[in-house]
VOGU-3710 file (C-alpha; in Angstrom, 3 decimals, decimal comma):
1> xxxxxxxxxx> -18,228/-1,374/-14,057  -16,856/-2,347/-10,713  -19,672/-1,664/-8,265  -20,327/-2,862/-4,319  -23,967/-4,036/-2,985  -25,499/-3,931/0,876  -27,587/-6,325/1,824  -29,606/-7,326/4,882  -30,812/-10,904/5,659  -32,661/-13,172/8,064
11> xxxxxxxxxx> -34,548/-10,368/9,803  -32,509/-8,277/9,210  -30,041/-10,468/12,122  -27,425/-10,696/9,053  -25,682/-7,835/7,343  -24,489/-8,925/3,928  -21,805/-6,370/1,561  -20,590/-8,075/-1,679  -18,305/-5,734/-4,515  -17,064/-6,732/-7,922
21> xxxxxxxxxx> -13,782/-4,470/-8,205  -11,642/-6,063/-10,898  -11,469/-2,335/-12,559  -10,196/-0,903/-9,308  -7,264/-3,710/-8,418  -6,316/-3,210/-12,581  -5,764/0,851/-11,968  -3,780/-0,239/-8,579  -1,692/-2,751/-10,215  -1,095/-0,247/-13,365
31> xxxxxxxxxx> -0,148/2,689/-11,050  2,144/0,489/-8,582  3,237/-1,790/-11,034  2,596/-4,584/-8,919  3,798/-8,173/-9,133  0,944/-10,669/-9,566  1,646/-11,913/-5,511  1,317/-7,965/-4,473  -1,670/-7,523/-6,490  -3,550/-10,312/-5,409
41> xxxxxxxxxx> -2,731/-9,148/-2,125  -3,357/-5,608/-2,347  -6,107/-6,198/-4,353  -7,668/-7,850/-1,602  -6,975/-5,501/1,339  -8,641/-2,818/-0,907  -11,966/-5,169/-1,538  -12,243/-5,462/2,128  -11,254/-1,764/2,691  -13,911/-0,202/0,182
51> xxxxxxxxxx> -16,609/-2,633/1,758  -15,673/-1,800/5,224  -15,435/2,639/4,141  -19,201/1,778/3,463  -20,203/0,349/6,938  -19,330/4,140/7,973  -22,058/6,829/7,974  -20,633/10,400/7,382  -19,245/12,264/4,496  -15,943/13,051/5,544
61> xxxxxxxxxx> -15,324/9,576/7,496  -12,050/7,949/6,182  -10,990/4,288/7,212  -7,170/3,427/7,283  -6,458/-0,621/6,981  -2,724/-0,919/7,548  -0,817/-4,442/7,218  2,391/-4,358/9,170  4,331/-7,968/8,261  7,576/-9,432/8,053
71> xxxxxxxxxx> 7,202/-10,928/5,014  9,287/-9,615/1,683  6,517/-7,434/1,083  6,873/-5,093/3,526  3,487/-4,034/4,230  0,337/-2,277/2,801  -2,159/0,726/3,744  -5,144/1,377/2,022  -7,306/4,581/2,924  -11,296/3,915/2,198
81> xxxxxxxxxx> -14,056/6,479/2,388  -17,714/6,066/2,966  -18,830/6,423/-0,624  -17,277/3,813/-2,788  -13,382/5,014/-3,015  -10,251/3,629/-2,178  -6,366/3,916/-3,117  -3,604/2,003/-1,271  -0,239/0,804/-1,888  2,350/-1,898/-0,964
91> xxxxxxxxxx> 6,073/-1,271/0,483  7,624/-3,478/-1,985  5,217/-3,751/-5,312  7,906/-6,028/-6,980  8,464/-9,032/-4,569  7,878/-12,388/-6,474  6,952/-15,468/-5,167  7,107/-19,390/-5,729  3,126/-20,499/-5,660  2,013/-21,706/-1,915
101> xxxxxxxxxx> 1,280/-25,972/-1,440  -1,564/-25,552/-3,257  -0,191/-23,650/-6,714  -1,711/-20,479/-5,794  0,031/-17,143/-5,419  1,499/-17,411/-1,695  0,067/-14,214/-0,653  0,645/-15,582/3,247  4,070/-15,575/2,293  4,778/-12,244/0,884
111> xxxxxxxxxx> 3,094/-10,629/4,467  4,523/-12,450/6,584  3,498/-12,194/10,568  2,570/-9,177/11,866  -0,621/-6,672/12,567  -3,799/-5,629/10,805  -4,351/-2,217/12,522  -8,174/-0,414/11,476  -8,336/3,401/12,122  -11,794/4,794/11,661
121> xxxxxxxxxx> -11,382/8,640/11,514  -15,016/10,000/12,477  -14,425/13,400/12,999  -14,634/13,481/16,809  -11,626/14,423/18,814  -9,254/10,902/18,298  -10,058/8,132/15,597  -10,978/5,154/16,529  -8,291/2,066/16,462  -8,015/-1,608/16,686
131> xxxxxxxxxx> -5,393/-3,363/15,918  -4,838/-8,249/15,789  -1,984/-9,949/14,803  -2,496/-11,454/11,645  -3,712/-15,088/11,208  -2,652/-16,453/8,170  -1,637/-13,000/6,214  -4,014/-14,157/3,203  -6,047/-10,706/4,679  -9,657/-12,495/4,539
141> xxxxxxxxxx> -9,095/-14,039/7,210  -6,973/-11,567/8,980  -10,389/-9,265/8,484  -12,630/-11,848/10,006  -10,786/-12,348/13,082  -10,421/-8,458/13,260  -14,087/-8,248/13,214  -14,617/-10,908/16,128  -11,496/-9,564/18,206  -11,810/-6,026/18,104
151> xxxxxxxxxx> -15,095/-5,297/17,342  -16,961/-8,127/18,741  -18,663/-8,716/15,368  -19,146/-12,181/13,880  -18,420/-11,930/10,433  -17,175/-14,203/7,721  -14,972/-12,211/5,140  -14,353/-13,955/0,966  -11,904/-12,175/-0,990  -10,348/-12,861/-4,601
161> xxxxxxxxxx> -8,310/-12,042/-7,166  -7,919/-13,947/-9,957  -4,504/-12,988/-12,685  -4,454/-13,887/-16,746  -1,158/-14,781/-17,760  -0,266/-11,589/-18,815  -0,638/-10,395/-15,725  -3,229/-8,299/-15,873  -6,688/-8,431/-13,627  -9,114/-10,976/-14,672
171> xxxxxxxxxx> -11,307/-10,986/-11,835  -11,293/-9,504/-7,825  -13,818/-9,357/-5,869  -15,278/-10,069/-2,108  -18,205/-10,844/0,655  -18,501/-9,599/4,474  -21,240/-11,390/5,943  -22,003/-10,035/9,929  -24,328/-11,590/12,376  -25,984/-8,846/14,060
181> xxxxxxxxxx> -26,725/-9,553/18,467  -29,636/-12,019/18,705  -29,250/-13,996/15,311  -31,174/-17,452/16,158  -28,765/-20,582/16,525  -30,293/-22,175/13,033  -29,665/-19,142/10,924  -25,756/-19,236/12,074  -25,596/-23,483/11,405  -27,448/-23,266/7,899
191> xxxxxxxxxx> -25,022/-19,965/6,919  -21,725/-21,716/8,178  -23,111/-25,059/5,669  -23,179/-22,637/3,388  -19,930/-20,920/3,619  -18,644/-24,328/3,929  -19,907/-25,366/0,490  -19,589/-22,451/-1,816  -16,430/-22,156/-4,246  -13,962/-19,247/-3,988
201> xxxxxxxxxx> -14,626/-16,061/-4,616  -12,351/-15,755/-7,659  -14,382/-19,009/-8,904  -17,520/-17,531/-8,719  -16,595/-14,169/-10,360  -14,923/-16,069/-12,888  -18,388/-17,883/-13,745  -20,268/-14,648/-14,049  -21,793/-14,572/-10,851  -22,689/-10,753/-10,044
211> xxxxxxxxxx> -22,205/-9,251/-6,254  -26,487/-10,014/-6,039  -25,700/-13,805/-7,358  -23,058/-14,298/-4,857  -25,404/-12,906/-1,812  -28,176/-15,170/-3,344  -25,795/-18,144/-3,315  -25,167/-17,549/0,239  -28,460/-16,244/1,541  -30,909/-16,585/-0,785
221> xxxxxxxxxx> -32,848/-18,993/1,112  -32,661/-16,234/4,262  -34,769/-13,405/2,601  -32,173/-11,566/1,180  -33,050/-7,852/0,311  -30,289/-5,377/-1,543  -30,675/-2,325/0,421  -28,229/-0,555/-1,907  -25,950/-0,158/-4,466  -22,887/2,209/-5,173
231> xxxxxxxxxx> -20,096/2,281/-7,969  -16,397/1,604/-6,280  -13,146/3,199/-7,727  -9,647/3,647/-7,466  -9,190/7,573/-6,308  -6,655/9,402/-4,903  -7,841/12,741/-3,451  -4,041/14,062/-3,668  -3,712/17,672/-4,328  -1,160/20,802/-4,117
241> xxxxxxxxxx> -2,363/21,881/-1,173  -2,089/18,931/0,849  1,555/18,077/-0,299  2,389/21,825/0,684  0,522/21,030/4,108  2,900/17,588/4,106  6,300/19,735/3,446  5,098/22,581/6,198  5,052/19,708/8,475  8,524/18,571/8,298
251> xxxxxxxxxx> 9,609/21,792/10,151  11,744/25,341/9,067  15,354/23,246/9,528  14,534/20,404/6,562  13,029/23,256/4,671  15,887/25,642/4,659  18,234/22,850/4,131  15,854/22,435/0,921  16,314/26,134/-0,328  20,034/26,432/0,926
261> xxxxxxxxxx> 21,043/23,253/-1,714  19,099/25,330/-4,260  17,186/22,791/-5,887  13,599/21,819/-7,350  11,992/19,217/-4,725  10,201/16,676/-5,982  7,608/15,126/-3,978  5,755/11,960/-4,835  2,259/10,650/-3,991  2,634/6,709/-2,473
271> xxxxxxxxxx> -0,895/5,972/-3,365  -0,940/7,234/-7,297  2,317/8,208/-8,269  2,161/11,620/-9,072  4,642/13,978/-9,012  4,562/17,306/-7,482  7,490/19,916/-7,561  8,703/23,131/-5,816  11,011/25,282/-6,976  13,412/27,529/-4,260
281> xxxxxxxxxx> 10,457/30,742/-4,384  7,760/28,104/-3,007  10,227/26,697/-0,722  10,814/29,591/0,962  7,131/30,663/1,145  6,349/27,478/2,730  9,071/28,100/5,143  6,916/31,246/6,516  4,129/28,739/7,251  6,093/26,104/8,941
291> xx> 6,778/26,006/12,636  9,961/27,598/14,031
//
C-alpha cells in the first residue's frame, strides 16, 4: 500500500517527508497511458506534489504544481490536497525518448526549459503563487531550487521511478528534507555527507527500504522521530456538477452554438479520463445559468 511518512529531526531544526507511491504512478500511467519517459516524469511531479499537499494545514487546501517546458512533452499539472491525494496529467502522454548520457530515461529532455509554477489555494481571498525557471527539468531538482527561491526554504528533494520492461511501475517513490531557521552549521555538513553518499531513490526502493528506512538512512543518527503517517492515492474528485459548473463558464454564445448543432456534448476529465455527456435538454438548462 502506497503510503507517505512526516518526520522531524535534529531538534526538531529538520523537517523530513518520505512516500512510497508506486500504486499511485501505476493508476496514473494506466489512466494516461503514459510512455515510460512521461511516467517517470509525471510520476515524480506527483511524489513531490502529494508530499508537498501535506505540508498544508486545512481541509479544503488544494496545491497546484504546474510544469510549463519546451520539451516534446508539453507540460504537466498535478493538483494535491492536504490528506494524501493527488491526480495529474501530462500534455503529451506518448512522447518517447532515446535514454539520457547515462542510459536512463531522459526525463530533462522530454520537459524541456521552462517554469515550475506552485499555487497554494488556502481559502483566503487570492492563492498563493511562486513560480522558477526550471533547472535541469528532472523535477527534483526543479522542487529544491523552488523551495530555496521562492520560499526561502532549504530543502533537498529525492525522487524515483523505477519501470520493468513491460512497462509497468516497479518502484516510485521520494524524500523532502527542510532545514528549519537556526539549524546549527554541523547538522547541515553531516546531512549534505549524507545526501552525498546515499544511492537513488529508485535504488533504495528497489532494495526494500520502507519511507522510515530511507529517513533512517539519512537521519538516523539526528534523532529522527515519525510524527505521522497517512495512505497516498491517485483520486480525482471529478463530478457532474463541476463539469456543468465548467460548461456554464464558457458563456450563453458557445452554449447555444452547442444546442443549435443539435448534438450530445461530450466532455472529458484531463486528470482521469472520464467521460461526461449532455444531451440538447441539459444544454439548454445550463444555458439559463450561464452569463449573458
Amino acid at each position: 500500500m502506497d503510503y507517505m511518512i512526516r518526520a522531524a529531526a535534529a531538534d526538531d531544526r529538520v523537517r523530513a517527508f518520505a512516500a512510497s507511491t508506486t500504486g499511485m504512478v501505476e493508476t496514473a500511467r494506466e489512466l494516461h497511458n503514459t510512455s515510460p519517459v512521461v511516467t517517470a516524469a509525471l510520476g515524480r511531479l506527483l511524489t513531490g506534489g502529494v508530499m508537498m499537499g501535506a505540508m498544508m494545514k486545512g481541509e479544503k487546501d488544494l496545491l497546484t504544481l504546474q510544469v510549463r517546458g519546451d520539451g516534446p512533452m508539453g507540460g504537466m499539472i498535478v493538483t494535491a490536497d492536504s490528506q494524501g491525494n493527488a491526480k495529474g496529467y501530462a500534455v503529451h502522454p506518448d512522447v518517447i525518448l532515446h535514454a539520457n548520457s547515462e542510459g536512463k530515461l531522459d526525463v530533462g529532455g522530454a520537459v524541456g526549459k521552462g517554469t515550475l509554477q506552485v499555487i497554494r489555494d488556502l481559502g483566503l481571498k487570492e492563492p498563493y503563487v511562486g513560480s522558477t525557471e526550471l533547472i535541469s527539468g528532472e523535477i527534483a531538482e526543479d522542487l529544491t531550487c523552488y523551495f530555496a527561491v521562492s520560499e526561502q526554504v532549504p530543502s533537498s528533494v529525492g525522487l524515483g521511478v523505477l519501470m520493468n520492461r513491460d512497462n509497468t511501475v516497479r518502484q516510485a517513490g521520494g524524500f523532502i528534507l527542510q532545514l528549519m531557521p537556526g539549524t546549527p552549521d554541523d547538522v547541515i555538513s553531516r546531512l549534505e555527507t549524507k545526501l552525498a553518499s546515499i544511492p537513488p531513490v529508485t535504488t533504495m526502493l528497489d532494495g526494500g527500504m520502507s519511507p522510515e528506512q530511507i529517513l533512517e538512512e539519512l537521519l538516523g543518527d539526528m534523532d529522527l522521530h515519525v510524527t505521522d503517517r497517512m495512505p497516498v492515492q491517485f483520486k480525482c474528485d471529478c463530478n457532474e456538477e463541476r463539469i456543468e459548473k465548467a460548461l456554464v463558464s464558457i458563456g450563453r454564445g458557445e452554449l447555444a452554438t452547442m444546442i443549435k448543432e443539435g448534438k450530445p456534448v461530450e466532455v472529458c476529465c484531463q486528470f482521469c479520463g472520464k467521460k461526461y455527456t449532455f444531451d440538447k435538454e441539459q444544454l439548454r438548462r445550463l444555458l439559463d445559468r450561464a452569463v449573458k
